[in-house]
N, C-alpha and C positions, 0 to 999 in steps of 0.2 A: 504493500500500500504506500508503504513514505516512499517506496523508488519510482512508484508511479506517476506519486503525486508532482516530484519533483521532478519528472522528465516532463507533465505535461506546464509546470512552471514554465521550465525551461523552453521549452519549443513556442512557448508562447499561446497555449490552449488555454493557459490560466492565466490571465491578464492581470497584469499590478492593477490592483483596489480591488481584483474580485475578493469577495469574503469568503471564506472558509466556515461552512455551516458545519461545527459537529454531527446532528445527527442527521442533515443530509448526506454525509460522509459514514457515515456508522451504516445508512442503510444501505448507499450503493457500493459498501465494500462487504457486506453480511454481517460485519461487528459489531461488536461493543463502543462507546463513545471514548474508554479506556485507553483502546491501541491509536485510536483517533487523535488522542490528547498528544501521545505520546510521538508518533507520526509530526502533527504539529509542532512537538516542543525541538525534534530534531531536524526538522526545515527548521524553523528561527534558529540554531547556532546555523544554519548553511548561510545564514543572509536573506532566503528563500522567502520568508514569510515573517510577518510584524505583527507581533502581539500584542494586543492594545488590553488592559486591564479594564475590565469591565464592559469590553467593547466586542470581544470576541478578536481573531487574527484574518488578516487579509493578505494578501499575496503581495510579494515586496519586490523589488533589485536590489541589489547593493550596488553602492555607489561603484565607480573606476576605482577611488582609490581606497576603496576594500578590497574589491577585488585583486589590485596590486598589491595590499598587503598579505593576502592570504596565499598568492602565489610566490610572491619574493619569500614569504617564509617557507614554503613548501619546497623549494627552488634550492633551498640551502640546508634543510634539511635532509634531502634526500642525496643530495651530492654527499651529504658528511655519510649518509648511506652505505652508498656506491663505493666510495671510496674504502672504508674499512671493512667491506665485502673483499676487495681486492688483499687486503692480509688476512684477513678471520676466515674467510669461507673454508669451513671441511671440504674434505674430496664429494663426500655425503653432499654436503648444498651445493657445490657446482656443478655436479651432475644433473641435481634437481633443477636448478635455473638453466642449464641449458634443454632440460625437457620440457619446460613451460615455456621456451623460447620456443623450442620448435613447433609446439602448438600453438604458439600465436601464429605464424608463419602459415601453417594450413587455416587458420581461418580469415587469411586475407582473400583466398580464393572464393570463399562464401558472400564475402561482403556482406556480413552481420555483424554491422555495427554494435547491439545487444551483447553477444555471446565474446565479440574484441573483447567489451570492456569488461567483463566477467572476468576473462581470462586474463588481462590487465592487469586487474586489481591484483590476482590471485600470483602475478610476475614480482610486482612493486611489494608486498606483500613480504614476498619469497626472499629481498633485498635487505628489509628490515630485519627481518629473521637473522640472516643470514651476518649480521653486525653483533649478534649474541651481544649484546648489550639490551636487556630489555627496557627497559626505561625506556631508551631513544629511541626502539622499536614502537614501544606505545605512544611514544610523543606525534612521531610520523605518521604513524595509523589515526590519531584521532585527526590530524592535522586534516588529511587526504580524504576523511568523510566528511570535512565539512565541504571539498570542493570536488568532491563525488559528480554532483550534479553537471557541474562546469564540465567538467573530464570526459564525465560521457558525451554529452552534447556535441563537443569535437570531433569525434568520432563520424559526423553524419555532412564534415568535409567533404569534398569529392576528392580523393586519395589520399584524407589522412591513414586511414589504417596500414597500405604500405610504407607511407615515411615512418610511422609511429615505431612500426618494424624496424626500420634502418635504423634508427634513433637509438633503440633498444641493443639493437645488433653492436653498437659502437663502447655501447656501456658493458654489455655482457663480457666482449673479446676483451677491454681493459680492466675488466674481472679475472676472468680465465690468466691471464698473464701475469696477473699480480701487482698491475700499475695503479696504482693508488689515486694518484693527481689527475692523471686521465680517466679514471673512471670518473671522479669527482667531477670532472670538466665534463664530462658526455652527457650527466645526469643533468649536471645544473644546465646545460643548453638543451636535455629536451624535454622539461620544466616551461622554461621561456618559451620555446616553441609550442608547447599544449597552449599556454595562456596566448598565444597569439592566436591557434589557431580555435580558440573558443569566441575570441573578439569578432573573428571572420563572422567564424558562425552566426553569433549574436545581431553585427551590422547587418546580413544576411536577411535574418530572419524580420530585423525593425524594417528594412525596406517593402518587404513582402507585406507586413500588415500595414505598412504607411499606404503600400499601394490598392492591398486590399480596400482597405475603411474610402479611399478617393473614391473610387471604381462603386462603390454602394452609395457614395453619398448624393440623393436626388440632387438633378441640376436645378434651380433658384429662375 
């Protein structure tokens, strides 16, 4: 329900000011108003939706420069990732990471964006881990759910999934070798490139309903 809700945020099905009725949401998901609340409470840390005290939540954006701060910190986090992947990882996790690589790899030919970012997650995931520092692991993980929504949305580029691949492909091999500062570098530029390529996305999608709302508005 929250990844649904926040993909139709995102795509723009759910328009900033729509309100978010609890148990309108309760009934066309079959639930409780419980998982409803709770759904709501983790869109608002995304940025996703604004909670107004006594007023009920409605569908929000976060500014530009949230969104630059949620990716510059993610950007740096995951590079510090990447990089002590490239000394820490067992034989054990680098094996693992190159099998989830190579499953990202087959589902480029799918072009399901969905099932990418599934498996995405489950790559970047694999990274944290793989820093056997868990602290930092949890730090990164909660970081990356809150721009979950963003991440995906990227994905519905026309060719991000195989750059995404290449991107990945550059971190993994400065993995695999043991290069520490180049893993770090491959991370932190395809951090910056996800957030560019959610921007596209984004402009993309505001031109479409700019254009849409003209194209319905009766002529005067």
């Amino acid at each position: 329900m929250r990844a649904q809700l926040a993909d139709e945020i995102v795509r723009g099905v759910l328009e900033p000011g729509t309100e978010l009725d609890e148990t309108a949401l309760a009934q066309r998901f079959g639930v409780s108003r419980t998982p409803v609340r709770e759904a709501i409470r983790e869109l608002a840390a995304s940025g996703l939706v604004q909670t107004r005290p006594r007023r009920g939540s409605v569908v929000a954006r976060p500014t530009p420069e949230q969104l630059e701060s949620l990716f510059a910190a993610m950007a740096e986090l995951e590079a510090l990732c990447a990089g002590l992947c490239a000394i820490r990882m067992t034989a054990v996790d680098r094996h693992n990471l190159e099998q989830i690589h190579a499953g990202l790899r087959a589902l480029i030919h799918q072009g399901d964006p969905q099932r990418y970012h599934e498996a995405n997650e489950t790559f970047h995931k694999a990274i944290y881990l793989g820093t056997h520092n868990p602290y930092l692991a949890e730090i990164a993980l909660a970081t990356r759910r809150r721009a979950a929504p963003y991440r995906r949305a990227q994905f519905r580029t026309v060719g991000r999934l195989a750059l995404s691949y290449e991107e990945h492909d550059r971190v993994v091999q400065a993995i695999q070798q043991g290069d520490r500062a180049r893993a770090a570098s491959a991370m932190w530029a395809h951090i910056s490139i996800v957030q560019a390529a959610y921007e596209t996305y984004a402009d993309q999608r505001s031109r479409l309903t700019h254009n849409a709302a003209a194209e319905a508005k009766p002529e005067s």
